[in-house]
C-alpha positions in Angstrom: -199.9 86.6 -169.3 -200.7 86.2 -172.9 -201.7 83.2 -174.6 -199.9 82.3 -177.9 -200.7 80.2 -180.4 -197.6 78.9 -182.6 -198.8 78.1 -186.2 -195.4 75.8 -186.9 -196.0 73.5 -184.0 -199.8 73.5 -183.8 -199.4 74.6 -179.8 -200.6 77.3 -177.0 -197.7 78.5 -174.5 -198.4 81.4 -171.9 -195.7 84.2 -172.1 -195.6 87.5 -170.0 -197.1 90.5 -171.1 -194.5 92.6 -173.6 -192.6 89.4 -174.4 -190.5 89.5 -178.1 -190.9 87.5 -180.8 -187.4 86.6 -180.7 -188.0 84.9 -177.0 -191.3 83.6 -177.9 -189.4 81.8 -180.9 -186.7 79.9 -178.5 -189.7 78.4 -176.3 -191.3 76.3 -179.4 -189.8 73.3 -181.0 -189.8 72.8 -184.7 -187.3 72.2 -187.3 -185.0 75.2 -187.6 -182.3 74.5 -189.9 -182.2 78.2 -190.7 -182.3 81.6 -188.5 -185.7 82.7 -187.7 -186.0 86.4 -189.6 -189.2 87.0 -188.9 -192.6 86.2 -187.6 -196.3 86.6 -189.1 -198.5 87.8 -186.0 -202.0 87.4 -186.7 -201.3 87.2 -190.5 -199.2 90.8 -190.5 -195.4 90.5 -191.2 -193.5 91.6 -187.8 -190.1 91.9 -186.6 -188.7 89.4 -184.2 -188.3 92.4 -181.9 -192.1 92.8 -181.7 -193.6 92.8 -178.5 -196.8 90.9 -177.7 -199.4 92.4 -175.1 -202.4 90.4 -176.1 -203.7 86.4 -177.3 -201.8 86.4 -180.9 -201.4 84.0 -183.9 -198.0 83.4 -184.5 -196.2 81.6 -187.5 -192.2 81.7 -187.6 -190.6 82.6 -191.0 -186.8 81.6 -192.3 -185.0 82.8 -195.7 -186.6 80.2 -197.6 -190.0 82.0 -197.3 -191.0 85.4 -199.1 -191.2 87.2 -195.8 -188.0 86.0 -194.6 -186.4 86.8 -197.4 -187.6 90.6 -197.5 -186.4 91.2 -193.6 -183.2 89.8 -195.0 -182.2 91.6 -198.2 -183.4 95.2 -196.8 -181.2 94.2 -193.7 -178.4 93.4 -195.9 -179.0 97.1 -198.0 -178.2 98.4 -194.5 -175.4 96.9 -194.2 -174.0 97.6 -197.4 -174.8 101.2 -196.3 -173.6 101.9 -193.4 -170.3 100.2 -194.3 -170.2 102.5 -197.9 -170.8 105.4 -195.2 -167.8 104.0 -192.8 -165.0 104.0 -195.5 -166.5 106.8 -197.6 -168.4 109.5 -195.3 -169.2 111.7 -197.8 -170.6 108.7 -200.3 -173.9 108.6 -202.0 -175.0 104.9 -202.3 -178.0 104.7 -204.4 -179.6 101.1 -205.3 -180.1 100.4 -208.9 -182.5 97.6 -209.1 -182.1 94.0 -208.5 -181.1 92.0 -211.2 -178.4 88.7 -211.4 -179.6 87.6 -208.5 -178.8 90.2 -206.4 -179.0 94.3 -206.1 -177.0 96.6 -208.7 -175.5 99.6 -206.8 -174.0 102.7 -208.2 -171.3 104.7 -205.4 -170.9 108.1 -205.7 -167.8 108.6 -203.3 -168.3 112.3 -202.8 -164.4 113.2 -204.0 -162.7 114.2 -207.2 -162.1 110.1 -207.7 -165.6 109.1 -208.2 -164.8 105.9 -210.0 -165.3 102.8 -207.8 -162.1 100.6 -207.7 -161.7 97.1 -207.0 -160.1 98.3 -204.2 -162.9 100.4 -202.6 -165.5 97.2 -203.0 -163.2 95.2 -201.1 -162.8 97.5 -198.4 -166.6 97.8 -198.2 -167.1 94.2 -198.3 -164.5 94.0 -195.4 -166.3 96.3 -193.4 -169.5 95.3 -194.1 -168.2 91.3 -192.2 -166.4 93.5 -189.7 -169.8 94.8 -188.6 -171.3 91.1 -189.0 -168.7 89.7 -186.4 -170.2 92.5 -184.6 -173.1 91.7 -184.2 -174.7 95.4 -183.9 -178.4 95.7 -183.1 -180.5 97.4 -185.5 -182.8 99.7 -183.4 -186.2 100.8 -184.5 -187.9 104.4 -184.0 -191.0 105.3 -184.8 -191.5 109.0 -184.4 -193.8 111.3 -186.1 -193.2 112.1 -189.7 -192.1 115.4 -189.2 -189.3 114.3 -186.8 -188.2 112.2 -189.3 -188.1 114.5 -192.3 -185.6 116.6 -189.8 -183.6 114.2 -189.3 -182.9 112.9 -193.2 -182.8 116.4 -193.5 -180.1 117.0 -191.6 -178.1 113.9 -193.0 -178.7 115.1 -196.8 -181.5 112.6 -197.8 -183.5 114.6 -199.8 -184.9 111.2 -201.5 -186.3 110.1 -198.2 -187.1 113.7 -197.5 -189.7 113.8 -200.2 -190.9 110.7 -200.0 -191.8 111.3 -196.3 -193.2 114.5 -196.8 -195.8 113.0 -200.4 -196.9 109.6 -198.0 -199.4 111.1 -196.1 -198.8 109.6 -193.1 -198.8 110.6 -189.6 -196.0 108.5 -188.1 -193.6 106.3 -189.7 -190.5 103.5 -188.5 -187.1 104.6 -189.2 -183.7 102.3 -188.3 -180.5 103.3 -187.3 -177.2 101.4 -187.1 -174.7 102.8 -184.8 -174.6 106.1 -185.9 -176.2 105.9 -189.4 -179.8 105.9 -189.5 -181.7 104.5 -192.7 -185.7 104.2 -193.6 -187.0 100.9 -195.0 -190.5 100.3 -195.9 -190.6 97.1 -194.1 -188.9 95.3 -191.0 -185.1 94.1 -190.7 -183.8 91.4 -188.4 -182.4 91.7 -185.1 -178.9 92.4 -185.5 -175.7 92.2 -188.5 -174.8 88.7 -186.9 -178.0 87.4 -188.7 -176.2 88.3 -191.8 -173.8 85.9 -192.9 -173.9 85.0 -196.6 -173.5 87.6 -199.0 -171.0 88.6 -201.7 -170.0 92.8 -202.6 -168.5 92.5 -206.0 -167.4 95.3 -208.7 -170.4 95.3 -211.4 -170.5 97.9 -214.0 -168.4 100.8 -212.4 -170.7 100.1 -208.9 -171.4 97.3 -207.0 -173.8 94.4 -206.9 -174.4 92.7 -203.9 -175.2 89.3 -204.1 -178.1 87.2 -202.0 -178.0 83.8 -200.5 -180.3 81.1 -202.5 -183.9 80.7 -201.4 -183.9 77.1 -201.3 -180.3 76.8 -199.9 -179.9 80.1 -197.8 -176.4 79.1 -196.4 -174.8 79.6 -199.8 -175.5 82.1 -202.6 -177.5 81.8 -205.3 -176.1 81.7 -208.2 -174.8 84.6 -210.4 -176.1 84.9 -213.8 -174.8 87.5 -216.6 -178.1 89.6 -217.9 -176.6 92.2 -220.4 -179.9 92.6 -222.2 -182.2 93.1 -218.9 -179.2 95.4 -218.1 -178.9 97.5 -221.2 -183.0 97.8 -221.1 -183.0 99.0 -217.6 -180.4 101.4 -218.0 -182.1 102.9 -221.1 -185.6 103.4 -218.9 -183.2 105.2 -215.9 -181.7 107.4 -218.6 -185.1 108.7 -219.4 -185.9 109.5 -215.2 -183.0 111.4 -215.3 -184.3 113.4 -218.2 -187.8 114.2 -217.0 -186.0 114.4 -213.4 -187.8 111.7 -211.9 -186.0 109.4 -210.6 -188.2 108.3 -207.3 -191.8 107.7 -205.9 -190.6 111.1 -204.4 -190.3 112.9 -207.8 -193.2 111.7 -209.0 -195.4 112.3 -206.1 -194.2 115.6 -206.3 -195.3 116.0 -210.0 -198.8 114.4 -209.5 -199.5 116.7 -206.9 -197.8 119.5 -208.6 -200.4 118.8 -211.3 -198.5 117.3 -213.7 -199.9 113.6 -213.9 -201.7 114.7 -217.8 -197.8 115.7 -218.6 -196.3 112.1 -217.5 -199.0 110.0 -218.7 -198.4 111.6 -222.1 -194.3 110.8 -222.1 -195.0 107.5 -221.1 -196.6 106.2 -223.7 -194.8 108.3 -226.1 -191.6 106.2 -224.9 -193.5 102.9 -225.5 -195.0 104.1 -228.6 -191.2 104.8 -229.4 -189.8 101.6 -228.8 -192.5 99.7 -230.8 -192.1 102.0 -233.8 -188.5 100.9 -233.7 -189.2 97.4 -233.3 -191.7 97.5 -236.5 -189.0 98.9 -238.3 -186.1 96.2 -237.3 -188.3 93.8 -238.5 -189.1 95.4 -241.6 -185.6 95.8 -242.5 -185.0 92.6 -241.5 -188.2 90.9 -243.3 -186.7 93.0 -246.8 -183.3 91.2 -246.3 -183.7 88.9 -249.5 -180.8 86.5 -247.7 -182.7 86.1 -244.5 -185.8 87.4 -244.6 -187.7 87.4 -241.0 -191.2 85.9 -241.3 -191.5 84.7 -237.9 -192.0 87.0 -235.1 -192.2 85.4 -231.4 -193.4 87.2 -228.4 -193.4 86.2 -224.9 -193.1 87.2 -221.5 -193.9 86.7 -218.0 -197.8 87.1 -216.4 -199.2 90.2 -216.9 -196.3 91.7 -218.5 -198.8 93.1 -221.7 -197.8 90.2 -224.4 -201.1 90.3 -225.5 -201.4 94.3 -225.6 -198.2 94.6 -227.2 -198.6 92.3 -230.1 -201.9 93.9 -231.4 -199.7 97.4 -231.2 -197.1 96.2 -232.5 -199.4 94.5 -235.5 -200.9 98.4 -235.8 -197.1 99.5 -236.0 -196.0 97.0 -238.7 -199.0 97.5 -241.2 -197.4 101.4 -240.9 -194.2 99.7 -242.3 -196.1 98.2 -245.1 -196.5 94.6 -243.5 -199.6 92.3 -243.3 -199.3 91.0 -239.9 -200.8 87.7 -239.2 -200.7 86.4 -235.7 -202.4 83.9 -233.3 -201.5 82.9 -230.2 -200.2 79.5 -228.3 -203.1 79.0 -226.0 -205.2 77.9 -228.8 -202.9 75.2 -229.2 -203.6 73.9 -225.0 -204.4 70.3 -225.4 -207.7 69.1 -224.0 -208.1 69.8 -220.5 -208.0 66.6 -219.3 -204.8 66.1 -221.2 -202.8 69.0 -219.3 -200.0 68.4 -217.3 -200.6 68.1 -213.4 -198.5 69.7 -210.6 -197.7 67.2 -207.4 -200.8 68.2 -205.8 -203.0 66.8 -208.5 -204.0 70.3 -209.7 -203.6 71.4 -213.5 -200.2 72.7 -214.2 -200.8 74.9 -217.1 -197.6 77.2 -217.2 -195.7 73.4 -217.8 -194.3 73.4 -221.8 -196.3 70.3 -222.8 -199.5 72.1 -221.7 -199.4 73.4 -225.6 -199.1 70.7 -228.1 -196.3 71.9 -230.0 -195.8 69.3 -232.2 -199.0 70.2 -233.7 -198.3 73.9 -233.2 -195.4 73.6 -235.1 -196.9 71.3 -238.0 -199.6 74.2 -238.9 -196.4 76.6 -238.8 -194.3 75.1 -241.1 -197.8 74.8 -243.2 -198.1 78.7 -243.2 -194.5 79.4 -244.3 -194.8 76.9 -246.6 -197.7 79.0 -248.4 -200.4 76.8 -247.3 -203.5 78.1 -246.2 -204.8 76.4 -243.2 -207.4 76.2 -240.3 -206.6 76.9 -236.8 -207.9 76.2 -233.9 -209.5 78.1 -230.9 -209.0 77.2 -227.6 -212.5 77.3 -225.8 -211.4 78.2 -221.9 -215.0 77.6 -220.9 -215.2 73.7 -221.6 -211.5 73.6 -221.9 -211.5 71.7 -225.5 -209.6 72.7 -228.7 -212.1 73.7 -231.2 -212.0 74.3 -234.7 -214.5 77.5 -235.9 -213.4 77.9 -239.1 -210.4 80.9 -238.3 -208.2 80.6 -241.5 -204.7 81.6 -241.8 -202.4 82.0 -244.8 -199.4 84.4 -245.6 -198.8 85.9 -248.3 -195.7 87.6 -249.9 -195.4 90.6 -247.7 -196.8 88.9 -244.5 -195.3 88.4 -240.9 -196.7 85.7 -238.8 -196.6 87.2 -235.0 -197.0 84.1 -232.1 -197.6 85.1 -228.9 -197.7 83.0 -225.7 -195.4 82.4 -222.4 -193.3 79.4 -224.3 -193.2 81.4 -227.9 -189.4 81.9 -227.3 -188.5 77.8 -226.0 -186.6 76.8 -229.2 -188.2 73.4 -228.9 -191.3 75.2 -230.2 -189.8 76.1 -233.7 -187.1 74.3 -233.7 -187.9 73.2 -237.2 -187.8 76.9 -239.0 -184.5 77.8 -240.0 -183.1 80.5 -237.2 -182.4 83.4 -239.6 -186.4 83.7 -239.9 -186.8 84.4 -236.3 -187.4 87.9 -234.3 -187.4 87.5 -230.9 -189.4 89.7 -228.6 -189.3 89.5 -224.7 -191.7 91.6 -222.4 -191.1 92.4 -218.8 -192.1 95.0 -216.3 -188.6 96.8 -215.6 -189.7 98.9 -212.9 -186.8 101.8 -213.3 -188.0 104.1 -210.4 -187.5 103.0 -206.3 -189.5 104.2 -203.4 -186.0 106.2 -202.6 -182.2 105.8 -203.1 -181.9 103.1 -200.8 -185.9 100.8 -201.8 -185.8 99.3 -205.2 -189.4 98.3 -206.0 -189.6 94.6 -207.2 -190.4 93.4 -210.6 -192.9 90.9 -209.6 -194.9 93.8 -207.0 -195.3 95.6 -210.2 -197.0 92.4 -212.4 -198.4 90.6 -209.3 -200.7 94.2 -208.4 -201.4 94.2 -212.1 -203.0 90.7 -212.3 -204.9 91.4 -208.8 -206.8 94.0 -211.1 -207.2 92.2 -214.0 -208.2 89.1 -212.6 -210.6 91.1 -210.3 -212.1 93.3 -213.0 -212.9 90.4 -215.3 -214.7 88.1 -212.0 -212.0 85.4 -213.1 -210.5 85.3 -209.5 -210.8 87.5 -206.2 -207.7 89.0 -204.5 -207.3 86.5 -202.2 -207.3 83.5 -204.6 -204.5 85.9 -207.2 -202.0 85.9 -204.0 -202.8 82.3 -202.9 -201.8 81.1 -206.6 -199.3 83.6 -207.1 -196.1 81.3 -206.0 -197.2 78.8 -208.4 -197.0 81.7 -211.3 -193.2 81.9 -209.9 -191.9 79.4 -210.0 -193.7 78.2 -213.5 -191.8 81.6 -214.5 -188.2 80.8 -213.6 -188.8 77.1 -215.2 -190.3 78.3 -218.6 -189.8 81.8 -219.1 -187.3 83.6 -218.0 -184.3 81.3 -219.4 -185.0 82.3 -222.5 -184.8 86.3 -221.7 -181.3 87.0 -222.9 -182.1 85.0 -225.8 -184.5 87.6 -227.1 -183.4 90.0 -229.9 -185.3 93.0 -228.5 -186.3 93.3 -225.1 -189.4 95.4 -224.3 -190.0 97.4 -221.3 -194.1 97.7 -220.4 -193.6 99.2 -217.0 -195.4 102.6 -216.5 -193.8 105.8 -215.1 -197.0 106.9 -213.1 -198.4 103.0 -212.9 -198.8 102.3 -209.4 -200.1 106.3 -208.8 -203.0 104.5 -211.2 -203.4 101.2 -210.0 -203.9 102.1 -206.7 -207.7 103.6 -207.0 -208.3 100.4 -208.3 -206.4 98.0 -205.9 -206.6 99.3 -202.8 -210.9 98.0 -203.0 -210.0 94.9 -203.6 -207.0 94.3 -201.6 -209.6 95.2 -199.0 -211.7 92.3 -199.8 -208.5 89.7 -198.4 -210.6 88.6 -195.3 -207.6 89.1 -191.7 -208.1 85.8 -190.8 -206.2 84.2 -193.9 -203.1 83.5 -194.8 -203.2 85.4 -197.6 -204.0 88.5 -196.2 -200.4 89.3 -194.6 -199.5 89.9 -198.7 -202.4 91.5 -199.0 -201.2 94.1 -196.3 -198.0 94.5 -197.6 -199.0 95.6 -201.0 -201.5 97.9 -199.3 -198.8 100.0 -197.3 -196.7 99.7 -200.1 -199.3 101.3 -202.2 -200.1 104.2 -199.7 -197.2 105.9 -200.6 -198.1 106.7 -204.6 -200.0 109.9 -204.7 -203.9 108.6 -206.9 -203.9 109.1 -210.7 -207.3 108.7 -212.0 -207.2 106.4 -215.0 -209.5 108.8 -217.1 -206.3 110.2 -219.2 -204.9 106.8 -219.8 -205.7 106.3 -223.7 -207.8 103.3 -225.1 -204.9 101.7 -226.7 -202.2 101.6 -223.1 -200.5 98.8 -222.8 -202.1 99.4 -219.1 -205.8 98.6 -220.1 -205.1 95.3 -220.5 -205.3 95.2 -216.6 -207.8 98.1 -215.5 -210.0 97.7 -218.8 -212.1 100.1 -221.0 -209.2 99.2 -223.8 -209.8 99.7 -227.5 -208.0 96.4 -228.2 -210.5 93.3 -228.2 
C-alpha cells in the first residue's frame, strides 16, 4: 500500500501499489465544479493516468489553473488533428501561434484545392465532437528516441523528426489517438470526452480554434479581433521562411551546424530594421507642419525590452535629425506608502494610480508648452519621489519619448491633442514552435527572460520571479494589453536563437527552485522545455541587443 497525501483536502488515504491518479482523485472529497485534468505529484505536473508506487504529495488541478489549462489545450490540438487527418488524410495541419484567445491554424489539404472552405472547417469541427461523444482514450508510449524518430518518420513528420533527433534525449513520451499518433511536450487528459467546449472557426484562409475561459471553463472565452498582433506575427514567420527556419528543429540544426554567428547577426539586423523604420515614420510625421508628432509613447508588457528599445530607438532618431528627449513613468510612482494595494494587503504596483498622472501630465503639457521644467527621480531604494535637479525642455526639433507599462492608457495624455501622438507597443511574438503541432507561448518567452534578469541583478531569486509571476498576469491583461491594437506600430523584441541563449543562463538558476515548493513544478517545466534548444553562448550577442537588458554586459546604462 502507499500512503497519499491529498494537498486539496489536507488528508492521508492508503491506496494499492500502481493505483492512477484518476482513481486516487474519485476517493477525495473537495469541491469539483470542474473535470480534474491533471494532478501535481510531489510538485511535478503528471497525467491523471499516472501510476503511484510509493508515499506521494498530491494536489488535484481543473482548467481554471495554469496546469490544467496546458493538459487541456495540447489535448484539444490533438483533437483538432486527428480530426484534420480523418476528413483530409493527406493534410498538413501546422499550428500558427495562439492569439484571440485561441490557436491560429493554417491546413494544407494535400490536393490541388488547398484553400480551406467554410465547408471543410465544419466538417472538421463535426468530427472533432464525433470523436468527443466518443470518448477515445489517448494512450501514452514512451519508447526510446530512436523508435520514435521511425515512427514520425514513417508518417512524414520531419518537424518532429528533427526535433527528436537535436533534443538530446534518451527516451521520450509520444501519444497516439486511434490510429494517429502525435508528440506533445507535456501530458494530455484521459480521453476526448474530457473535451467539451471548444469552437473550430474559418480565420484567415485556416482555422483558429477557440478555448474555454479560464475563470468560466464551461463556456469560451471570449473572441477578440487582433489585426495588428496578426499582421506583426505574420511579418516575423515570413522572415523563418526566408532563412528556412521555421522550428526549434531548424534552428537546432543550424546551431549545431555552426551557424549560430550567422543567425545572431540577422536577428538583430531585422530589429535594427524595424527601428530604423520607426525613426523615420516619426520623422515624417514630426515634419508634418499640420500635425506634427512630438509625443512618442512606448509601452509594453514585463520584460518585453521597453526600456532597451527606447534608448535605440533615441540613437535611431538623432540619425533622422531629431533631439530626443525621454523619461520614463516610474519616476512619476507616488510615494510608497501612497501605492495602491492588492486584496492581500501587498503593494499593487502594475495598478494605473500607482503613477500620479495628473502630475505626470501637468509637467507634459509644461514641456510642449516650451517650458523648461524639473523632473523627478523615483528613488526605488527608499521608495520616495525625489527631485535631483534632472531638467527637461524641448526645443524646435525635439521629440519627447515616455516610456512605462501605462504610457499608451489614454487617461495618461488625455489632455494633448491626438494628432501629436506615436504610439509604440512591445511584445515578445515568439514566431517559431517547438514543431508543427507545439506553439511556444508568449509569456514562456518574457517569464524566462525576467527569471534572468531578476536573478542577475540579486533583485529576486527564481523561486520568488515564478511565485509573483501570476500577479504580473493578470496586472497585464488589466493595464496593458487593452491598449495593444491601439498602438500605431507594433514592435516585435523576440529573438530567433533566444532561448538557444538563455538557457546557459537559466538552467543554474532554475536549479536553485528548492523540490519541496510549490513553485518548483514551474520551475520543471521551463527546465524540460528548455532542454530542447541546442546552447548559444552569449559572447556574439552585441553590447547594444535588445537581449542584454536581461543577461547584462549591455552598453546601454
Amino acid at each position: 500500500m502507499v500512503n497519499i497525501y491529498c494537498k486539496n483536502t489536507g488528508t492521508f488515504k492508503e491506496f494499492q501499489e500502481g493505483t492512477t491518479l484518476q482513481e486516487i482523485a474519485g476517493e477525495f472529497d473537495f469541491d469539483k465544479p470542474y473535470d480534474i485534468l491533471a494532478a501535481k505529484v510531489n510538485n511535478v505536473a503528471e497525467g491523471l493516468k499516472f501510476r503511484v508506487f510509493h508515499n506521494r504529495d498530491v494536489e488535484f488541478m481543473d482548467y481554471r489553473t495554469y496546469i490544467g489549462r496546458g493538459y487541456y489545450s495540447r489535448s484539444l490540438c490533438f483533437l483538432l488533428y486527428k480530426a484534420t487527418q480523418d476528413i483530409f488524410p493527406d493534410s498538413k495541419l501546422i499550428f500558427r501561434r495562439p492569439i484571440s484567445k485561441g490557436y491560429f491554424c493554417g491546413i494544407d489539404k494535400g490536393d490541388r484545392k488547398n484553400t480551406v472552405t467554410h465547408e471543410d472547417v465544419a466538417a472538421i469541427k463535426e468530427r472533432m465532437m464525433e470523436l468527443v461523444r466518443e470518448d477515445i482514450p489517448f494512450r501514452r508510449h514512451e519508447v526510446q528516441v530512436s523508435e520514435a524518430i521511425k515512427t514520425f518518420t514513417e508518417r512524414r513528420m520531419p518537424d518532429k523528426v528533427k526535433l527528436l533527433e537535436t533534443c538530446g534525449e534518451v527516451y521520450i513520451t509520444y501519444y497516439t489517438l486511434g490510429r494517429t499518433a502525435d508528440y506533445y511536450y507535456d501530458g494530455l487528459v484521459p480521453s476526448t470526452g474530457y473535451l467539451k467546449v471548444f469552437e473550430a472557426s474559418p480565420y484567415h484562409g485556416g482555422v483558429l480554434l477557440r478555448v474555454p475561459d479560464r475563470h468560466h471553463p464551461e463556456q469560451l472565452a471570449p473572441f477578440f479581433e487582433q489585426p495588428k498582433t496578426f499582421e506583426v506575427f505574420s511579418e516575423s514567420q515570413k522572415w523563418n521562411r526566408i532563412v528556412g527556419l521555421n522550428t526549434v528543429g531548424d534552428v537546432n540544426e543550424a546551431i549545431l551546424g555552426g551557424k549560430a554567428s550567422d543567425l545572431i547577426q540577422i536577428a538583430e539586423a531585422l530589429q535594427e530594421k524595424k527601428i530604423v523604420q520607426i525613426a523615420e515614420e516619426i520623422e515624417r510625421r514630426h515634419e508634418d507642419h499640420v500635425s506634427p508628432v512630438r509625443l512618442v509613447l512606448i509601452t509594453g508588457p514585463t520584460s518585453s525590452g521597453k526600456s532597451t528599445f527606447c534608448k535605440r530607438l533615441s540613437v535611431q532618431l538623432k540619425a533622422c535629425g531629431l533631439h530626443p528627449v525621454s523619461f520614463s513613468t516610474d519616476d512619476y510612482f507616488v510615494n510608497r506608502l501612497d501605492t495602491p494595494k492588492l486584496p492581500d494587503g501587498s503593494f499593487d504596483f502594475d495598478n494605473f494610480d500607482t503613477v500620479d498622472h495628473e502630475y505626470l501630465q501637468k509637467d507634459l503639457l509644461r514641456l510642449l508648452a516650451g517650458e523648461e521644467v524639473e523632473v523627478p527621480e523615483f528613488n526605488f531604494v527608499t521608495g520616495l519621489r525625489e527631485f535631483n535637479g534632472k531638467r527637461l525642455s524641448l526645443g524646435p526639433r525635439s521629440v519627447l519619448l515616455i516610456e512605462g507599462i501605462h504610457a499608451l492608457n489614454p487617461q495618461l495624455t488625455d489632455k494633448v491633442p491626438e494628432c501629436e501622438k506615436f504610439r509604440i507597443f512591445i511584445n515578445t511574438i515568439t514566431s517559431i514552435s517547438l514543431d508543427n503541432h507545439n506553439c511556444i507561448p508568449t509569456s514562456d518567452n518574457r517569464l524566462l527572460r525576467r527569471i534572468v534578469r531578476d536573478f542577475l541583478k540579486g533583485a529576486f531569486t527564481a523561486r520568488e520571479t515564478i511565485t509573483n509571476w501570476p500577479n504580473v498576469r493578470r496586472a497585464e491583461v488589466k493595464w496593458i494589453y487593452p491598449y495593444q491594437e491601439t498602438a500605431d506600430v507594433l514592435f516585435n523584441s523576440a529573438y530567433l536563437v533566444e532561448f538557444a541563449v538563455l538557457r546557459s543562463h537559466a538552467e543554474r538558476i532554475l536549479a536553485t527552485v528548492p523540490k519541496n515548493c510549490p513553485e518548483y513544478s514551474e520551475a520543471h517545466r521551463l527546465l524540460k522545455f528548455l532542454s530542447y534548444f541546442a546552447v548559444v553562448s552569449d559572447k556574439e550577442i552585441p553590447a547594444t541587443s535588445l537581449l542584454r537588458s536581461f543577461i547584462g554586459g549591455g552598453s546601454f546604462s
